[in-house]
C-alpha positions as CSV (number, residue, x, y, z in Angstrom):
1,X,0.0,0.0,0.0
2,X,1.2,3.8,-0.7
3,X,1.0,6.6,1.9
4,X,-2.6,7.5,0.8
5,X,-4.1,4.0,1.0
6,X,-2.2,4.2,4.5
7,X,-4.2,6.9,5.5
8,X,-7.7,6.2,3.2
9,X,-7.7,2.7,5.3
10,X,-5.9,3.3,8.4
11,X,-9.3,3.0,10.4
12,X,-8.9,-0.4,9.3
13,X,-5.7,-1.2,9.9
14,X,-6.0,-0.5,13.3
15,X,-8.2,-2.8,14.1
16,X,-6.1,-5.7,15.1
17,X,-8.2,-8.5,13.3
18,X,-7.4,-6.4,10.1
19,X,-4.6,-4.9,10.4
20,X,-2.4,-4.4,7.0
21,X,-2.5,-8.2,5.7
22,X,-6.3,-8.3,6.4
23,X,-6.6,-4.6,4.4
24,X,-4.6,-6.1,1.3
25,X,-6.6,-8.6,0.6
26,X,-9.2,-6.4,0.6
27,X,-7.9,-4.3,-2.0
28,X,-6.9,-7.5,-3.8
29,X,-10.3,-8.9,-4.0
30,X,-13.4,-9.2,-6.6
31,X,-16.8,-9.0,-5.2
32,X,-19.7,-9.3,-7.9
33,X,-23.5,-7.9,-6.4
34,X,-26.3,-8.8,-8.6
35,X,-28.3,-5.9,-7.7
36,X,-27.8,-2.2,-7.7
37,X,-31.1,-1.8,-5.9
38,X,-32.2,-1.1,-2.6
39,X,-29.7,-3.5,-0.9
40,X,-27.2,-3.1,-3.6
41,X,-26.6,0.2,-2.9
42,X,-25.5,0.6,0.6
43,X,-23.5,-3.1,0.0
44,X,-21.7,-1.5,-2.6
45,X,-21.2,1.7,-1.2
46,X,-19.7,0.0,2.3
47,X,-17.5,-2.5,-0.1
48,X,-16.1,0.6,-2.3
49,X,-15.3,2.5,0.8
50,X,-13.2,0.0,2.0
51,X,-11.3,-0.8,-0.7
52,X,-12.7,-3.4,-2.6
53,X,-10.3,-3.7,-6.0
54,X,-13.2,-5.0,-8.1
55,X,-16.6,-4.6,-8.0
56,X,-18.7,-5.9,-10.7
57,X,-22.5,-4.4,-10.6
58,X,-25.0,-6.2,-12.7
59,X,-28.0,-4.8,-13.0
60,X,-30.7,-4.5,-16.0
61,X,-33.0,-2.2,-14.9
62,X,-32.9,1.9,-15.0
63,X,-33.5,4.2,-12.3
64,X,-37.0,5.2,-11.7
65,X,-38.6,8.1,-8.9
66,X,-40.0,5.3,-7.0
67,X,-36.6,4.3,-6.4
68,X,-35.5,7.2,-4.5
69,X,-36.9,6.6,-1.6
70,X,-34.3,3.9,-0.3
71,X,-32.0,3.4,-3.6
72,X,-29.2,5.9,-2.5
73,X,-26.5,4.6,-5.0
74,X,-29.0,6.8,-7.0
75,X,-29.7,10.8,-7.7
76,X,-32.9,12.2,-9.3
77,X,-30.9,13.6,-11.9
78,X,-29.8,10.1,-13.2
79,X,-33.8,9.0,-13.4
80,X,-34.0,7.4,-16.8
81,X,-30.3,5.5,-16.7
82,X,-29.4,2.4,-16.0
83,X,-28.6,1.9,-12.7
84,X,-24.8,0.0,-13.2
85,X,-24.1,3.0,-14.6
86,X,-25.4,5.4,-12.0
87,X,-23.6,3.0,-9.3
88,X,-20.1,2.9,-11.0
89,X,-20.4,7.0,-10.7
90,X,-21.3,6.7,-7.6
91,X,-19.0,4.7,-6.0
92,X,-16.2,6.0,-8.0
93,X,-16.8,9.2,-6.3
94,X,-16.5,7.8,-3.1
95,X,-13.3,5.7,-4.1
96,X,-11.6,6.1,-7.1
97,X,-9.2,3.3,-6.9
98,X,-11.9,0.5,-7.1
99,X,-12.6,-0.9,-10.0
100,X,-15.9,-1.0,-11.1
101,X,-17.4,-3.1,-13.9
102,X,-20.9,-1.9,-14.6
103,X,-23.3,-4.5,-16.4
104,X,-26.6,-3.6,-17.8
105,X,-27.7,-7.1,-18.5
106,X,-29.9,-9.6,-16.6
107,X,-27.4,-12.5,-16.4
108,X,-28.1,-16.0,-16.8
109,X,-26.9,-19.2,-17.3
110,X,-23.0,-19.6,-18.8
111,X,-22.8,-15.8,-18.1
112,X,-23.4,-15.9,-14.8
113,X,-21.2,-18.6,-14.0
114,X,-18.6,-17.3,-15.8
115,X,-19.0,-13.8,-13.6
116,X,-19.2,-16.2,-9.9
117,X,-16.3,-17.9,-11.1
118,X,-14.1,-14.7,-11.3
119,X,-15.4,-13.1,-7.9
120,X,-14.0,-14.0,-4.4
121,X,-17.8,-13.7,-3.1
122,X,-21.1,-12.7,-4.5
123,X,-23.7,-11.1,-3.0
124,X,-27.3,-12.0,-3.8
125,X,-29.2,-8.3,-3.4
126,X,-31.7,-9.0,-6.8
127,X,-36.0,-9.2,-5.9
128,X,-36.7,-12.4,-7.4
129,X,-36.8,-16.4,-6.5
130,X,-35.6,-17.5,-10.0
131,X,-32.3,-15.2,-9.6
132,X,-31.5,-16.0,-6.4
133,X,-31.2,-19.9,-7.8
134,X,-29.9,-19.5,-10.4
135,X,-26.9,-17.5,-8.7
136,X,-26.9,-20.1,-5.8
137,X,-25.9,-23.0,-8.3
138,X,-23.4,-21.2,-10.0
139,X,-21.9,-20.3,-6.4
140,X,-22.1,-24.1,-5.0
141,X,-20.7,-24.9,-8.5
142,X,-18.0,-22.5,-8.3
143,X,-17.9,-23.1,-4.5
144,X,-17.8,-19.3,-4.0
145,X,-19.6,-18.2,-0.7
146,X,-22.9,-16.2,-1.2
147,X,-24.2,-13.5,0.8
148,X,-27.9,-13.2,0.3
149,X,-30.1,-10.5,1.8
150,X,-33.8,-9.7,1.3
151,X,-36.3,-7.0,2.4
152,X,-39.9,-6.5,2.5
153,X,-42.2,-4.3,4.0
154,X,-40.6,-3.9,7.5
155,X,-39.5,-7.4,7.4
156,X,-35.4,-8.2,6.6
157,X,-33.4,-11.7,6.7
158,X,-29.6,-12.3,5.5
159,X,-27.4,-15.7,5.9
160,X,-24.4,-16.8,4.5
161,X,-24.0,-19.5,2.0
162,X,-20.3,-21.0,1.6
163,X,-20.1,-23.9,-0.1
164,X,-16.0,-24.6,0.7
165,X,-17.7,-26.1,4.0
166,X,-18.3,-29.5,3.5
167,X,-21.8,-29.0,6.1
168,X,-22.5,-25.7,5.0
169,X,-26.2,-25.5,3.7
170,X,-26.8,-23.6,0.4
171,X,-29.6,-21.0,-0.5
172,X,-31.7,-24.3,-1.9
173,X,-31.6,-26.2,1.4
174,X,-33.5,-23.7,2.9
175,X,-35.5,-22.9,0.0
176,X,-36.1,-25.6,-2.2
177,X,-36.3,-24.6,-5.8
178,X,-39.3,-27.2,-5.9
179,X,-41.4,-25.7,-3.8
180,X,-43.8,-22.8,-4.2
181,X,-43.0,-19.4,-2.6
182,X,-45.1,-16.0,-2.8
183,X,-43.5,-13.8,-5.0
184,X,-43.6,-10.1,-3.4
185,X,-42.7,-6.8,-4.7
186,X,-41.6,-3.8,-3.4
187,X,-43.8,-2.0,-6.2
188,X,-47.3,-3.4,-4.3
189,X,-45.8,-4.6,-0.6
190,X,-43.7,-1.6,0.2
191,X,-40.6,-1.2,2.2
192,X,-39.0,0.6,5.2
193,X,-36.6,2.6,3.3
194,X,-34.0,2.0,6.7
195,X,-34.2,-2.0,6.4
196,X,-32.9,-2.2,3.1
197,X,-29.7,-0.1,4.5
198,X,-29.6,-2.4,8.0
199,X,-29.7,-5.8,5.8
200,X,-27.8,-4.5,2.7
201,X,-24.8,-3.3,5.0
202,X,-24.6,-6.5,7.1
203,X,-24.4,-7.8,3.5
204,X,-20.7,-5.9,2.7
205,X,-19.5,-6.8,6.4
206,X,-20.3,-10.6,5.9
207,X,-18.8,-10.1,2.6
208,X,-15.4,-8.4,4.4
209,X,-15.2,-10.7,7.4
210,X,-14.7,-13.7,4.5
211,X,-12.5,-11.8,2.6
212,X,-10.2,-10.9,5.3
213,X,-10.6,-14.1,7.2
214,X,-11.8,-12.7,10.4
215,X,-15.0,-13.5,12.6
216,X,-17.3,-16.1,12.4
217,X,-19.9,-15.7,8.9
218,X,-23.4,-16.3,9.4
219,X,-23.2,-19.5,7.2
220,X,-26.0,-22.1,8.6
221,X,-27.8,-19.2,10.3
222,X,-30.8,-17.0,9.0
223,X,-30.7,-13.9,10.9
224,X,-34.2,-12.3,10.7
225,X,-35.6,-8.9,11.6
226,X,-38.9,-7.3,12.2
227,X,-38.3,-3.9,11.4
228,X,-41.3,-2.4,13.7
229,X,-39.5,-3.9,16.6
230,X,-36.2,-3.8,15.8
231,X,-35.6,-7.5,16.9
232,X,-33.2,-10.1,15.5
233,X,-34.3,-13.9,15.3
234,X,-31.3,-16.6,15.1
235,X,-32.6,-19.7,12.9
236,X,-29.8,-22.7,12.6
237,X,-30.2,-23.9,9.4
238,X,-28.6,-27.3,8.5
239,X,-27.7,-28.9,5.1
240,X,-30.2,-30.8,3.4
241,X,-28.3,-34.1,2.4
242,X,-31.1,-34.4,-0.3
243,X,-30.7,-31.2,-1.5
244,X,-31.1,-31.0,-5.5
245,X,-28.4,-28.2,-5.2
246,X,-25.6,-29.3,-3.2
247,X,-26.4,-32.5,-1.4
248,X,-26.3,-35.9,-1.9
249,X,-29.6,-35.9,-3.5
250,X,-28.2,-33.2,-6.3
251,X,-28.9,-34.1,-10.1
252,X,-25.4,-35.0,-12.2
């Protein structure tokens, strides 16, 4: 590091777990955040201020006024553009030095695997069941660890998914891609613009603590919180041996 990244990061480094080793494999690392939406944008804010080196943001959608309300990665000037876009200016305001790879595309398929296999860890921040799958096998694949995180009305969850563990559950064990979940939207459920930030920043510290090898993740728990009481439940969540995804059970 030069004398600036010193100084940028030296609130960092003085935190024993982190230190200088743990800060340099920060900068050296590739996070990829499907989503530059409500819990994109503080994750990728918190992730570029600490000196992620590369950030890939895929996102397919543009910014709209409704968005405003809890999408800060976002101005009302940009309304109208896509929102990687918006994000890369954003957080190369806040920090230069990261590289940010802006993707206005709604990746599936060999393109996503192809972008998991080139990250260090992913975070799921996207609205949608079929996503969320779809980027768990490529991570259990890949065996990069996910971070997922979801919001609705006032109600938040986030977990960690690493597949390196050999009993670590992935985002299928805990919600079967078999069985039937209600879809909900923002756009007719609502959202507490705050929960999106509490959930969405958890989402870059889980993401940090695996880069820099400190702490204990949240992989096999489900942290959950109702927002109108600000309290946290603690679900253990085991590996399902049958699991399509990742267990025994998966298809070949």
């Amino acid at each position: 590091m030069n004398d600036q990244q010193l100084l940028r990061y030296s609130r960092h480094i003085l935190l024993d777990e982190i230190g200088i080793e743990g800060q340099e494999k920060i900068l050296g690392a590739h996070v990829l955040i499907i989503g530059a939406g409500g819990l994109g944008s503080p994750a990728a804010l918190y992730l570029a201020s600490a000196g992620i080196g590369t950030i890939t943001l895929v996102d397919n959608d543009t910014v709209d006024l409704t968005n405003l309300q809890r999408q800060i990665l976002h101005t009302t000037e940009r309304i109208g553009q896509p929102k990687a876009a918006s994000g890369e200016l954003t957080l190369k305001a806040i920090n230069p030095e990261v590289r940010i790879v802006a993707l206005q595309e709604r990746v599936e398929s060999e393109r996503l695997s192809e972008l998991v296999s080139q990250a260090d860890v992913v975070l799921d921040c996207c609205d949608n069941f079929a996503t969320r799958h779809a980027v768990n096998r490529a991570c259990v694949a890949h065996e990069v660890p996910l971070v997922s995180g979801a919001a609705i009305r006032f109600d938040g969850q986030i977990s960690v998914f690493d597949s390196r563990a050999g009993n670590a559950p992935c985002y299928a064990c805990l919600f079967p891609p078999d069985q039937q979940f209600e879809e909900v939207q923002c756009s007719t459920m609502g959202v507490f613009a705050p929960l999106v930030g509490i959930v969405g920043a958890m989402q870059a510290a889980e993401a940090l603590k695996l880069i820099a090898g400190i702490g204990q993740s949240l992989a096999g728990r489900l942290l959950m919180l109702d927002g109108r009481s600000m309290e946290w439940t603690d679900i253990k969540v085991a590996r399902n041996e049958q699991c399509s995804i990742c267990g025994q059970g998966r298809s070949r």
